[in-house]
Every structure is written in structure tokens, then in C-alpha cells.
N, CA, C and O of each residue as an XYZ file, in Angstrom:
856
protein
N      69.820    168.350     97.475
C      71.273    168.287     97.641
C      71.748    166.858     97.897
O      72.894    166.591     97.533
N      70.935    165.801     98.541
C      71.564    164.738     99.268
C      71.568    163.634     97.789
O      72.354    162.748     97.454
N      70.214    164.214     97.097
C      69.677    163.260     95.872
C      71.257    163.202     94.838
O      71.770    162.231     94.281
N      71.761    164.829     94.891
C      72.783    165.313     93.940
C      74.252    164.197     94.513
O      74.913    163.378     93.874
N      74.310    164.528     95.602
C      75.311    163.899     96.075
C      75.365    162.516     95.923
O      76.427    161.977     95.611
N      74.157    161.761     96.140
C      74.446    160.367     95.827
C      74.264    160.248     94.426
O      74.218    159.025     94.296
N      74.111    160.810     93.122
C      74.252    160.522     91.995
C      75.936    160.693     91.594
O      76.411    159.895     90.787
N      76.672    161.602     92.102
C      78.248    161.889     92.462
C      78.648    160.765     93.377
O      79.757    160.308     93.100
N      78.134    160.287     94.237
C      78.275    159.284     94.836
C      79.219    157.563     94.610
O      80.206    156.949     95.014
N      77.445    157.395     93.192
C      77.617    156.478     92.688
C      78.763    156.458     91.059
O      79.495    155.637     90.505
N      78.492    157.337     90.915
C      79.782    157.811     89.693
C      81.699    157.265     90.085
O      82.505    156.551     89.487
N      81.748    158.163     91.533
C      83.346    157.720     92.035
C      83.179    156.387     92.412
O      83.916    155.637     91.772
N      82.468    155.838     93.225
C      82.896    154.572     93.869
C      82.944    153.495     92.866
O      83.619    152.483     93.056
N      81.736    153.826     91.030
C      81.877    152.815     89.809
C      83.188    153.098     89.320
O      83.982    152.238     88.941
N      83.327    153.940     89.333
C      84.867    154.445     88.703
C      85.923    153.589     89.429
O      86.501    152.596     88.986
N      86.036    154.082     90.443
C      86.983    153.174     92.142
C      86.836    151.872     91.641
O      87.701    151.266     91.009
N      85.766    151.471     91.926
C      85.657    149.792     91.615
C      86.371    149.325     90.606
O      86.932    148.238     90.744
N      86.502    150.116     89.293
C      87.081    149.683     87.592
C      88.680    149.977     88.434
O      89.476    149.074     88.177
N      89.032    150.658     89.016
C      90.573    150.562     89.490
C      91.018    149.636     90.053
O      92.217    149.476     89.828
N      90.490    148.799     90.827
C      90.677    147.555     91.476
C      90.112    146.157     90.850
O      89.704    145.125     91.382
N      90.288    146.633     89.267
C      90.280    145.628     88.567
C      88.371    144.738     88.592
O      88.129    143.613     88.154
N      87.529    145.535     89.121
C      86.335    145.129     88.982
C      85.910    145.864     87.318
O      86.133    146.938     86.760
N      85.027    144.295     86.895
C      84.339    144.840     85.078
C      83.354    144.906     85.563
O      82.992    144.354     86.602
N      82.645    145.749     84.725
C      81.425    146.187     84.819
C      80.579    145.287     83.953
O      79.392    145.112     84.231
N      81.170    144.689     82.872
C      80.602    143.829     81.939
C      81.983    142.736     81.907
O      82.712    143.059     80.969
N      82.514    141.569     82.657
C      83.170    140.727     82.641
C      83.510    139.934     81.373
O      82.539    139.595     80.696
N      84.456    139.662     81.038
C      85.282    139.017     79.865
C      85.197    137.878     80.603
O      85.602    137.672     81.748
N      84.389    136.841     79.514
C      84.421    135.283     80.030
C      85.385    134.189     79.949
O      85.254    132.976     80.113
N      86.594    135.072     79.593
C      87.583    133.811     79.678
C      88.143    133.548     81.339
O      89.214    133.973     81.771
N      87.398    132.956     81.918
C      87.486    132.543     83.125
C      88.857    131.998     84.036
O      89.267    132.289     85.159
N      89.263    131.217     83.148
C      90.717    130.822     83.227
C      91.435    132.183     84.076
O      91.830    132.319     85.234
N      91.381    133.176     82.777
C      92.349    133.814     83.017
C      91.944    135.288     84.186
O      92.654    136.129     84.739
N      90.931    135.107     84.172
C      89.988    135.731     85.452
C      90.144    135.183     86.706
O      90.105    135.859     87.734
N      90.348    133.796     86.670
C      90.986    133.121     88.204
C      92.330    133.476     88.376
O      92.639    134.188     89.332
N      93.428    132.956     87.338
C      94.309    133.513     87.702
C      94.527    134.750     88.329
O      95.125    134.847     89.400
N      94.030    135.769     87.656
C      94.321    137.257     87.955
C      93.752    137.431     89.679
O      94.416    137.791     90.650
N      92.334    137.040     89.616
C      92.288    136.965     91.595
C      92.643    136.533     92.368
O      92.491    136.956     93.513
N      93.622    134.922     91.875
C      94.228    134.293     92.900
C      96.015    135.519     92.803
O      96.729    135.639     93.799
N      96.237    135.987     91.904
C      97.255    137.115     92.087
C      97.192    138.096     93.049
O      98.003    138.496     93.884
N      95.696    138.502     92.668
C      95.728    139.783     93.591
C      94.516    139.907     94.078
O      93.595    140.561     93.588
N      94.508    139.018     95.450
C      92.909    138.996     96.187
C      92.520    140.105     96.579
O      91.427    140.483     96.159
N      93.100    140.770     97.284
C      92.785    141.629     97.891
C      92.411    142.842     97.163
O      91.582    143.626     97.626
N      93.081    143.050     95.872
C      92.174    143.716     94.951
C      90.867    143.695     94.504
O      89.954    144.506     94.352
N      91.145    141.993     94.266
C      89.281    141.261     94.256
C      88.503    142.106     95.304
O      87.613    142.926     95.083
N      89.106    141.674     96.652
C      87.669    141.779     97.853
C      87.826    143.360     97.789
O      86.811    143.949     98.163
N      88.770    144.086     97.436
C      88.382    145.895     97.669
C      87.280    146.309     95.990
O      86.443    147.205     95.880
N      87.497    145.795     95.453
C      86.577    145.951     94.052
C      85.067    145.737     94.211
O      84.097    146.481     94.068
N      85.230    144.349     94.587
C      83.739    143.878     94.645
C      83.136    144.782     96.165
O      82.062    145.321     95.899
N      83.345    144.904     96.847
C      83.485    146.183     97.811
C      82.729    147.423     97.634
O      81.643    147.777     98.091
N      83.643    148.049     96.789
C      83.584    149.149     96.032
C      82.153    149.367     95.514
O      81.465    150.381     95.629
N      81.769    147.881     94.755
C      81.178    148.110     93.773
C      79.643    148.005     94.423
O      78.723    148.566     93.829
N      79.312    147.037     96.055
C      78.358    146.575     96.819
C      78.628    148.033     97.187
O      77.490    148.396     96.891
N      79.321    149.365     97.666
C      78.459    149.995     98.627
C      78.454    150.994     97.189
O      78.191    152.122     97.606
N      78.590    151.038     96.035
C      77.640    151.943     94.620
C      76.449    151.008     94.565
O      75.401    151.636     94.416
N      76.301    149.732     94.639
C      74.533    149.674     94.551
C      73.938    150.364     95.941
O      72.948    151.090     95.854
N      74.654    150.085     97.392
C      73.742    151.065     98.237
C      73.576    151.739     98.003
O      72.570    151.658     97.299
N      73.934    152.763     98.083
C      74.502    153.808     97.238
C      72.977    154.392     95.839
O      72.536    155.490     95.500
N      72.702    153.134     95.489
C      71.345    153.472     93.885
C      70.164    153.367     94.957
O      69.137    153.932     94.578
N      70.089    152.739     96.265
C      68.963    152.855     96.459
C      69.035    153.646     97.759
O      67.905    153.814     98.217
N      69.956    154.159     98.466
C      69.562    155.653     98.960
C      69.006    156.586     98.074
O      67.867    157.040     98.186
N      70.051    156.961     96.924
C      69.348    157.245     95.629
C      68.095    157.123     95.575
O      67.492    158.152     95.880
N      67.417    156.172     95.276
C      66.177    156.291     94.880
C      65.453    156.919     96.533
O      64.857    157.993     96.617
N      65.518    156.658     96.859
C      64.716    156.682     98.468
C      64.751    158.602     98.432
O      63.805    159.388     98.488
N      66.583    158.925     98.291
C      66.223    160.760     98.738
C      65.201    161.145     97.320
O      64.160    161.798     97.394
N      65.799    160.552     96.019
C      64.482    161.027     94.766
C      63.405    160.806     95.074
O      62.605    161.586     94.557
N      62.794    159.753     95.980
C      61.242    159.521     95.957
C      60.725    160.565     97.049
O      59.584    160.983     96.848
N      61.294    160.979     98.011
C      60.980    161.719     99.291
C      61.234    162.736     98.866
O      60.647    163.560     99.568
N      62.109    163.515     97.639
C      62.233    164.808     97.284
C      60.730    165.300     96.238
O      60.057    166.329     96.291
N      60.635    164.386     95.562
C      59.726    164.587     94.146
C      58.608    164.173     94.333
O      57.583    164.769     94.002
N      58.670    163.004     94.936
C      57.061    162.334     94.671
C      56.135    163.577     95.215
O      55.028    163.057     95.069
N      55.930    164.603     95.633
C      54.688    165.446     95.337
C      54.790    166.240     93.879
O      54.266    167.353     93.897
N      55.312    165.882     92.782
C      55.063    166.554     91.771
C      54.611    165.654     91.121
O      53.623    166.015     90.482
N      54.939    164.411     90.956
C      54.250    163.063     90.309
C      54.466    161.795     91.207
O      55.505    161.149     91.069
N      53.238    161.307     92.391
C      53.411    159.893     92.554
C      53.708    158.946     91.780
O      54.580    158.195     92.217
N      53.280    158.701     90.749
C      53.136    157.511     89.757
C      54.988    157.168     89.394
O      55.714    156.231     89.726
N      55.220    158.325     88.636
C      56.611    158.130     88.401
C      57.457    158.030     89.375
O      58.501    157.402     89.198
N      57.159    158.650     90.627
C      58.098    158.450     91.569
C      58.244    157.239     92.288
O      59.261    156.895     92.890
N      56.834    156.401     92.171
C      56.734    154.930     92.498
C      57.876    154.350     91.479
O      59.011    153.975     91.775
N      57.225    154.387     90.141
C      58.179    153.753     89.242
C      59.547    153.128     88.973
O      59.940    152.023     88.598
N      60.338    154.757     89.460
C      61.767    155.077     89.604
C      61.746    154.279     90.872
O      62.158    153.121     90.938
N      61.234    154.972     91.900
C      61.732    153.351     93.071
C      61.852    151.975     92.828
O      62.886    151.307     92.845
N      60.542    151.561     92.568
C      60.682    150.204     92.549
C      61.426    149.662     91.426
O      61.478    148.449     91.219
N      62.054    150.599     90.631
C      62.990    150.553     88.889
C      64.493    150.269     90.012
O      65.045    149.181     90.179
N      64.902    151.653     90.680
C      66.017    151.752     90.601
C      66.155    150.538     91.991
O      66.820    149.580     91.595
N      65.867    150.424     92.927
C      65.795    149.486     93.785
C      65.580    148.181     93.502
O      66.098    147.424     94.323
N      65.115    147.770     92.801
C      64.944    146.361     92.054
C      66.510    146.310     91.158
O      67.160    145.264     91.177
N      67.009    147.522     90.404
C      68.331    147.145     90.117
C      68.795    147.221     90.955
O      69.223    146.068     90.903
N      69.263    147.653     92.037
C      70.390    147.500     93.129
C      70.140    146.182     93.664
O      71.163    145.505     93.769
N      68.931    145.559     94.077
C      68.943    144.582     95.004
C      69.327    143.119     94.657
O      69.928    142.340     95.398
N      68.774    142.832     93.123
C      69.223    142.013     92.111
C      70.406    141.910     92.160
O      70.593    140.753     92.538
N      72.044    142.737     91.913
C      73.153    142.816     91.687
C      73.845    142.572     92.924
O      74.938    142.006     92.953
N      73.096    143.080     94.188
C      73.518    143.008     95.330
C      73.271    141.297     95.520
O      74.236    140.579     95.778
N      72.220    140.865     95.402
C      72.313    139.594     95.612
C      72.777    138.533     94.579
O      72.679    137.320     94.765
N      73.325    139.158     93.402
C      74.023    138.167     92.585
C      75.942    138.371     93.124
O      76.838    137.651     92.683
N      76.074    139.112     93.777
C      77.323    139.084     94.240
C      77.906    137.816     94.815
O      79.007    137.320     94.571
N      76.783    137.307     95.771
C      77.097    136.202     96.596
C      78.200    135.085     95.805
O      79.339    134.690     96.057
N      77.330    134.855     94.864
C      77.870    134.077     93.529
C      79.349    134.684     93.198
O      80.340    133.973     93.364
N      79.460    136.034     92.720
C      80.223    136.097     92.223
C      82.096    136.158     93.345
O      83.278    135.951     93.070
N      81.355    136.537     94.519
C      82.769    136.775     95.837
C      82.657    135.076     95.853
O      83.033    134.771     96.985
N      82.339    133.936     95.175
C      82.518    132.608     95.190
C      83.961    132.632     94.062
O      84.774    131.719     93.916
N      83.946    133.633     93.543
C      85.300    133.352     92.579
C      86.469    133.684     93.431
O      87.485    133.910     92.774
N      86.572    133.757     94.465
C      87.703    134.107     95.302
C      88.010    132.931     95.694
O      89.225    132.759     95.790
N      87.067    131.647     96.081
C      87.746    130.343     96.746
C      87.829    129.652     95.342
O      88.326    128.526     95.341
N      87.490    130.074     94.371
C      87.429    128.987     93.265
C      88.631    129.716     92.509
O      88.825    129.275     91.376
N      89.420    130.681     92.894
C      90.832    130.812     92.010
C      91.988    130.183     93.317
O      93.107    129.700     93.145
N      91.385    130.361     94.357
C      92.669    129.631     94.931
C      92.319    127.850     94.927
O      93.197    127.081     95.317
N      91.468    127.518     94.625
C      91.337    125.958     93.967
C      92.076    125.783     92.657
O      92.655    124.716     92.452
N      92.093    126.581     91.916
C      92.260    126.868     90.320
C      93.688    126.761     90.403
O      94.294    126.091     89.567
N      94.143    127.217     91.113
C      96.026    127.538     91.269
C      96.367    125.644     91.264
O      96.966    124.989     90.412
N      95.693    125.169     92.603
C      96.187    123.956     92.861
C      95.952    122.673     92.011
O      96.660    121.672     92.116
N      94.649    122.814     90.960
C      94.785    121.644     90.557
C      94.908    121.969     89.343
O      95.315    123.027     88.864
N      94.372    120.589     88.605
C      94.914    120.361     86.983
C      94.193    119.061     86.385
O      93.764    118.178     87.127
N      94.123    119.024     85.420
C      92.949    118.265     84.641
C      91.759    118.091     84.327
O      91.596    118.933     83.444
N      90.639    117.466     84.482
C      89.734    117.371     84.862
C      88.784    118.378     86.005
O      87.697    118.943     85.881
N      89.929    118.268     87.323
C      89.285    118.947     88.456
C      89.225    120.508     87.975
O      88.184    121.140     88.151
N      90.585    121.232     87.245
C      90.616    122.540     86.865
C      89.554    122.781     85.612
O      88.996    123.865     85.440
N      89.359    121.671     84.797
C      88.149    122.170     83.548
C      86.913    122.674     84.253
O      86.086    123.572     84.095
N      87.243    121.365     85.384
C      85.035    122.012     85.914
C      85.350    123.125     86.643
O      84.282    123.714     86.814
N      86.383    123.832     87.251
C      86.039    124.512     87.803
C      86.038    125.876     87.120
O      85.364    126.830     87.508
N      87.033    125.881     85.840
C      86.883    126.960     84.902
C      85.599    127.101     84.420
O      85.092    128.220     84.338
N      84.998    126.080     84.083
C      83.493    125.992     83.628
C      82.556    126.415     84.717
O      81.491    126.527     84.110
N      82.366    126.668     85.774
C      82.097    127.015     87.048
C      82.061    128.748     86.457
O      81.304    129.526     85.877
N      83.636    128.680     87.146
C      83.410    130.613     87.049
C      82.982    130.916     86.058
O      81.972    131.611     86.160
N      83.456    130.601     84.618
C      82.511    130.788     83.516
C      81.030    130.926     83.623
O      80.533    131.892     83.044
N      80.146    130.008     84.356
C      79.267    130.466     84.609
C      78.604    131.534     85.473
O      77.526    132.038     85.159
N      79.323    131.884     86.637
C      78.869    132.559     87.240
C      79.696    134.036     86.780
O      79.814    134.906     87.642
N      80.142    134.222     85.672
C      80.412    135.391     84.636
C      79.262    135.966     84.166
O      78.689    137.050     84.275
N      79.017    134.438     83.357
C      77.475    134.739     82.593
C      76.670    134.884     83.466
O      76.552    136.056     83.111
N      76.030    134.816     84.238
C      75.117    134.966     85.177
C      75.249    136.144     85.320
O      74.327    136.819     84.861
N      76.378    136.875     85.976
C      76.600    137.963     86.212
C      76.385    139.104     85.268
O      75.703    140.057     85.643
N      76.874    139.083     84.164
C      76.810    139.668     82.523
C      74.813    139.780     82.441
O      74.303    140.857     82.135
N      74.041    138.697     82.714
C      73.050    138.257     82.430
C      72.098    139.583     83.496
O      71.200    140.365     83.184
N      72.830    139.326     84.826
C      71.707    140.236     85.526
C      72.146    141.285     85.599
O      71.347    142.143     85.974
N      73.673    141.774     85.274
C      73.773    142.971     84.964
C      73.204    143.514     84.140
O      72.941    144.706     84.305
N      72.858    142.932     83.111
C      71.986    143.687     81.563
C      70.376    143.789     81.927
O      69.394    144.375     81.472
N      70.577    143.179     82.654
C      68.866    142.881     83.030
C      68.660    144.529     83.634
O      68.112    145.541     83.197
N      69.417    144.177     84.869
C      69.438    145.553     85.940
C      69.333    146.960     85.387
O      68.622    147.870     85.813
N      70.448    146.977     84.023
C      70.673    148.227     83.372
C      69.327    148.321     82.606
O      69.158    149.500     82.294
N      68.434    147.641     82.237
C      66.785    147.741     81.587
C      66.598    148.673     82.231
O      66.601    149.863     81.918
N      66.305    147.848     83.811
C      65.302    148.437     85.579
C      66.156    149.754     85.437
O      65.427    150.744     85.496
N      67.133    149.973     85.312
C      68.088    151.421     85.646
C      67.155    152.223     84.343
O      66.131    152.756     84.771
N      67.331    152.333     83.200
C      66.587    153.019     82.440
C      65.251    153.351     82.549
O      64.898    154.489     82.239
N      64.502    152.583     82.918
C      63.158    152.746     82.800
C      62.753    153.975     84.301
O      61.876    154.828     84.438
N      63.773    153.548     85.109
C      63.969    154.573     86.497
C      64.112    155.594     86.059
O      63.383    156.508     86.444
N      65.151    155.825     85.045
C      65.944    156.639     84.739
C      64.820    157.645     83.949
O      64.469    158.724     84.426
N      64.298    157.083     82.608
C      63.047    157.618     82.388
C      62.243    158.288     82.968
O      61.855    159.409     82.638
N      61.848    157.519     84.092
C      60.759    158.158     84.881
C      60.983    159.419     85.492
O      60.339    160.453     85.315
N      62.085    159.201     86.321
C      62.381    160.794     86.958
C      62.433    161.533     85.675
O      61.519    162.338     85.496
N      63.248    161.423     84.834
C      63.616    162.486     83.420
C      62.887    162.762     82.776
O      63.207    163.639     81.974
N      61.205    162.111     82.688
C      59.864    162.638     82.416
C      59.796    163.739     83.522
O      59.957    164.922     83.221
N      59.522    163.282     84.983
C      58.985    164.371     85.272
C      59.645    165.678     85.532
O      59.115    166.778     85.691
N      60.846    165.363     85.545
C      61.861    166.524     85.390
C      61.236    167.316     84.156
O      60.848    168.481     84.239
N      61.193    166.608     83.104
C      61.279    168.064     81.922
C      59.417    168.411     81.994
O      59.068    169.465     81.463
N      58.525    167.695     82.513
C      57.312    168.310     82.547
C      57.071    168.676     84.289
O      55.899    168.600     84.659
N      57.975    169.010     85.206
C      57.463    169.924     86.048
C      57.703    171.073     86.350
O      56.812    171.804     86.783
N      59.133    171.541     86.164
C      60.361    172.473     86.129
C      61.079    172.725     87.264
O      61.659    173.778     87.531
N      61.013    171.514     88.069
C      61.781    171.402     88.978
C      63.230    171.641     88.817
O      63.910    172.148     89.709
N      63.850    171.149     87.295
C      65.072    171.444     87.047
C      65.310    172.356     85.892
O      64.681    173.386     86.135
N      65.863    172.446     84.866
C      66.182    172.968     83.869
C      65.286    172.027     82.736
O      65.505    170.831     82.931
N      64.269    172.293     81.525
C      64.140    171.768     80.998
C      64.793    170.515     80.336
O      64.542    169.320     80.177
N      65.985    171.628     79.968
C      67.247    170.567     79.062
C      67.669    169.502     79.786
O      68.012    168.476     79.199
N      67.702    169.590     81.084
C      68.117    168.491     81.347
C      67.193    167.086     81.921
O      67.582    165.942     82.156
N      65.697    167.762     82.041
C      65.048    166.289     81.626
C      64.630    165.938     80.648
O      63.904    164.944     80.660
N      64.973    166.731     79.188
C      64.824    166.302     78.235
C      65.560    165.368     77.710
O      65.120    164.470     76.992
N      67.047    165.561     78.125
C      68.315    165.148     77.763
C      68.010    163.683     78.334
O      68.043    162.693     77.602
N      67.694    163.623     79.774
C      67.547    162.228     80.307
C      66.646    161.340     79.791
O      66.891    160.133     79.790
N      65.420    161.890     79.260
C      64.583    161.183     78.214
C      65.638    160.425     77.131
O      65.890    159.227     77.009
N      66.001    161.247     76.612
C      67.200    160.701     75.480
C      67.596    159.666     75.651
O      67.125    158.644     75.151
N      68.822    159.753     76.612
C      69.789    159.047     76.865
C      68.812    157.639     77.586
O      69.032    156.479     77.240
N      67.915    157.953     78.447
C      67.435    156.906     78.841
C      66.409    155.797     77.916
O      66.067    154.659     78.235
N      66.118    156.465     76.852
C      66.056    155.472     76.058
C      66.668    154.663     75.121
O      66.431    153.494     74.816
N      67.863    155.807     74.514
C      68.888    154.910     73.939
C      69.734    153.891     74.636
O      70.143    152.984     73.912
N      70.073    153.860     75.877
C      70.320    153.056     76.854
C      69.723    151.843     77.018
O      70.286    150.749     76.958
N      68.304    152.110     77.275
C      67.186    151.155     77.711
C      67.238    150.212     76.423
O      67.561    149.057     76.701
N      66.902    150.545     74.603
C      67.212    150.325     73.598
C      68.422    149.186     73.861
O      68.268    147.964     73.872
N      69.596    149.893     74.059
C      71.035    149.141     74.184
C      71.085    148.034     74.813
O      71.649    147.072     74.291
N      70.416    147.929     76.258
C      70.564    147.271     76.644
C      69.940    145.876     76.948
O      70.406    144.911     77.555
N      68.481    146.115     76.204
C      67.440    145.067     75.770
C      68.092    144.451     74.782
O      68.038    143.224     74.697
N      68.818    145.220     73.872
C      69.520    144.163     72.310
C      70.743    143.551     72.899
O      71.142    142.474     72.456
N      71.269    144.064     73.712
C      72.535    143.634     74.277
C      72.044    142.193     75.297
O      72.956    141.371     75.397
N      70.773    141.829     76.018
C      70.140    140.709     76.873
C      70.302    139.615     75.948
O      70.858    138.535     76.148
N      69.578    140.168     74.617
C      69.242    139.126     73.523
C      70.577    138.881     72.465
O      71.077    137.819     72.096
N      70.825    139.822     72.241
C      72.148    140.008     71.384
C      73.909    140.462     72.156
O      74.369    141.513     71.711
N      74.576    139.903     72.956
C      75.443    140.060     73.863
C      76.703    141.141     73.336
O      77.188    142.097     73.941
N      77.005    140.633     72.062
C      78.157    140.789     71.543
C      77.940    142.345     70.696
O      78.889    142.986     70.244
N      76.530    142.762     70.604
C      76.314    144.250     69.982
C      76.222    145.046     70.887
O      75.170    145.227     71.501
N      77.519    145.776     71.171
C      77.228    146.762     71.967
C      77.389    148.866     71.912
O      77.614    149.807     72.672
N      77.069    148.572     70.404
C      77.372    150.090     69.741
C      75.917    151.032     70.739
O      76.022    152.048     71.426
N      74.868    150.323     70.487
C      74.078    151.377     71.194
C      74.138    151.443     72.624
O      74.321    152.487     73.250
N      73.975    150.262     73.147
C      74.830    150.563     74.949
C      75.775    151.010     75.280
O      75.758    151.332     76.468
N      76.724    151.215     74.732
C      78.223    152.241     74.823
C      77.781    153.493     74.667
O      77.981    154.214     75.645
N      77.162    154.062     73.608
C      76.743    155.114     73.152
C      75.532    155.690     74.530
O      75.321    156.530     75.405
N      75.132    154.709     73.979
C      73.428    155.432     75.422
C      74.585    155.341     77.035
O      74.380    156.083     77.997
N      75.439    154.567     77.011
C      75.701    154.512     78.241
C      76.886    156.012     78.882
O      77.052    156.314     80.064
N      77.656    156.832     77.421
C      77.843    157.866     77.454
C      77.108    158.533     77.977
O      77.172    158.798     79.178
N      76.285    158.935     77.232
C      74.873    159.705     77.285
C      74.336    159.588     79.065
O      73.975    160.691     79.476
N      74.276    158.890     79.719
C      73.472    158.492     81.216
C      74.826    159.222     81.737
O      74.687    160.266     82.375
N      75.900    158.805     81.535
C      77.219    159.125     82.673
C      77.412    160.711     82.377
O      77.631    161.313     83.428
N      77.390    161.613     81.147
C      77.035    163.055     81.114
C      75.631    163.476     82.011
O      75.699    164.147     83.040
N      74.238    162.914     81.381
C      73.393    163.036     82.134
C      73.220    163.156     83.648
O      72.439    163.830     84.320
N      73.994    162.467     83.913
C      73.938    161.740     85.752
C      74.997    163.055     86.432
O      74.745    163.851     87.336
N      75.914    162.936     85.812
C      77.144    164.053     86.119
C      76.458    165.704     86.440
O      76.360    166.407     87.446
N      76.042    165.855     84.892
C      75.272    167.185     85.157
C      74.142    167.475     86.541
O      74.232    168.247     87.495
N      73.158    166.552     86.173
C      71.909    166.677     86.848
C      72.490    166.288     88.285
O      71.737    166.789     89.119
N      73.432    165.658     88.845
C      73.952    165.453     90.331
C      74.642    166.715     90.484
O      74.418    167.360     91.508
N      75.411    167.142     89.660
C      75.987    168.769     90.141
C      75.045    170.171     90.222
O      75.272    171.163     90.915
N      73.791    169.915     89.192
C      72.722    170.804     89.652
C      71.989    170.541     90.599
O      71.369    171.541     90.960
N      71.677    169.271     91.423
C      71.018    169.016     92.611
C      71.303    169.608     93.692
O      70.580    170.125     94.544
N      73.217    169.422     93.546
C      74.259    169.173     94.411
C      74.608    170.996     94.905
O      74.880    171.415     96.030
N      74.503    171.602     93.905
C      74.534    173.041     93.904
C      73.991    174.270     93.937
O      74.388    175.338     94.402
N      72.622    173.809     93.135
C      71.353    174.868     92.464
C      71.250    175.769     93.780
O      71.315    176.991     93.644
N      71.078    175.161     95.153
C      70.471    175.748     96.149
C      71.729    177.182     96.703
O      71.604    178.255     97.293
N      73.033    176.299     96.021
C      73.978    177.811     96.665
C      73.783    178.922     95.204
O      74.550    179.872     95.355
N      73.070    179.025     94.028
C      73.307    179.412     92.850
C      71.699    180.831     92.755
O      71.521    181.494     91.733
């Protein structure tokens, strides 16, 4: 139940976060990315917020999955930990960087020339950076993702279909998001696989979340 709940968990608070103007995959025109936070900070700091307690959030996650499952398969249940926890902790610590765009749009307001190019070139980078270990993270998320969704459809802990389904999706994902590291601008199969995980995740958190009253 607790595993179900934090997969529902992490669903509203990513959602929440996209309302307060946090991307999940950032548009690098930086410029106009400072502007918009020196507009509305406080949107900034409730977003990025939002978005730090959904990575806690992946590795309670992993922690109630490893303490629920790991007696049906150690191996995978190692896996998925050190998968899904290695993405949370990565993103969590590339934040630092990125809550740096909050003093660098109220710099951005005040100057002009020279001083405003470097600093557009600045957040620009720490976009890409961000873009960079986000794609990275979403790999570590798949291969997690995999793992439990193997042993889901070979133990019968859940419904077949639905660790079959997670096989799926977690590789077209995983797929997506390796071409997307190397190739930025193709993102037909990561959109697609990334459907696929947010049905997946939805279902399998409402059967966690429920099975036991059913």
C-alpha cells in the first residue's frame, strides 16, 4: 500500500511542479527563462520545491519496493534501488545549480551588455547541465523500472499484464532516452515511452494502493 501511494505520490507533486512553471526538460533560451523568474520568484522557489520533495519522494519509493519484494528476487531488488536512488540523488544534487537561477535573474534585470551576455550564457549552461542529468537520470529510472517489471510479471505478485506492460514501456523509454543523451532534439520515442511509464506507474500505484481492500 505505502509502495502504491508513493508511486501516486510522485505523479501529483510532477504534475504540481509543471503548474508553477517548473520544465521537466527546460527550453534553453535562457534570456527569457531569467526574465520569467525574476517575474515570478516565488513561483520559481514553490516549483523547484515541488519538484525536490517528488525526487524524495523516488527514493522512499524505492526503499518501501525493496523492503516489500526483495524476498521474491534480491538481485533485482538491489538493482531497482541502487537504479531508482541514484536517479533521485543525482537531480537532487543538480538542483543546487539550478535554485542559482534565482540570484542570476535578479542580476539579469539590472544589467546590460557584456555583464548580461555572460550571465545569459551562465544560465544557459546550467539548463544544459540540467537537460544533461535529467536524461541521464531517466536511463537509471528505466533500468529500475525494468527491474521491478521483470519481477513483477515472473513472480505473480501482481497481475501478469501489468509487469509485462512495464517491461514495455520501460524499455521504450530507456531506448528514448539513451537517443535523446546523444541525440537531444529526437524526442518521438521518449514522449511515446514516456506515455507508456505515466499509464504504467498510474495503474500499478492504484493496484498497490488498493488490491488489499479488493
Amino acid at each position: 500500500m505505502l509502495s502504491g501511494f508513493f508511486f501516486w505520490f510522485i505523479i501529483v507533486t510532477n504534475i504540481a511542479s509543471g503548474r508553477f512553471a517548473y520544465e521537466t526538460f527546460s527550453d534553453l533560451d535562457a534570456d527569457a527563462k531569467l526574465k520569467k523568474i525574476n517575474s515570478a520568484p516565488r513561483k520559481f522557489k514553490i516549483g523547484t520545491a515541488l519538484i525536490l520533495i517528488e525526487h524524495i519522494g523516488i527514493i522512499c519509493l524505492a526503499v518501501t519496493l525493496f523492503l516489500a519484494f526483495n524476498p521474491y528476487n534480491l538481485m533485482l531488488a538491489v538493482v531497482w534501488f541502487i537504479s531508482r536512488t541514484g536517479e533521485a540523488l543525482i537531480q537532487i544534487y543538480n538542483k543546487k545549480s539550478y535554485w542559482g537561477l534565482l540570484k542570476m535573474a535578479k542580476k539579469h534585470s539590472v544589467s546590460s551588455g557584456a555583464e548580461k551576455t555572460a550571465i545569459v550564457d551562465s544560465g544557459r549552461g546550467i539548463l544544459e547541465t540540467k537537460n544533461t542529468v535529467f536524461t541521464f537520470a531517466q536511463v537509471l529510472f528505466s533500468i529500475g523500472t525494468l527491474a521491478y517489471s521483470i519481477l513483477f510479471a515472473i513472480s505473480g505478485v501482481v497481475p501478469d499484464v501489468i509487469g509485462l506492460f512495464g517491461i514495455v514501456s520501460s524499455i521504450i523509454y530507456g531506448f528514448g532516452s539513451g537517443i535523446k543523451l546523444v541525440k537531444p532534439n529526437f524526442k518521438a520515442l521518449w514522449n511515446l515511452g514516456g506515455l507508456l511509464i505515466f499509464i504504467f506507474e498510474l495503474v500499478l500505484g492504484g493496484w498497490l494502493l488498493f488490491s488489499t481492500f479488493i
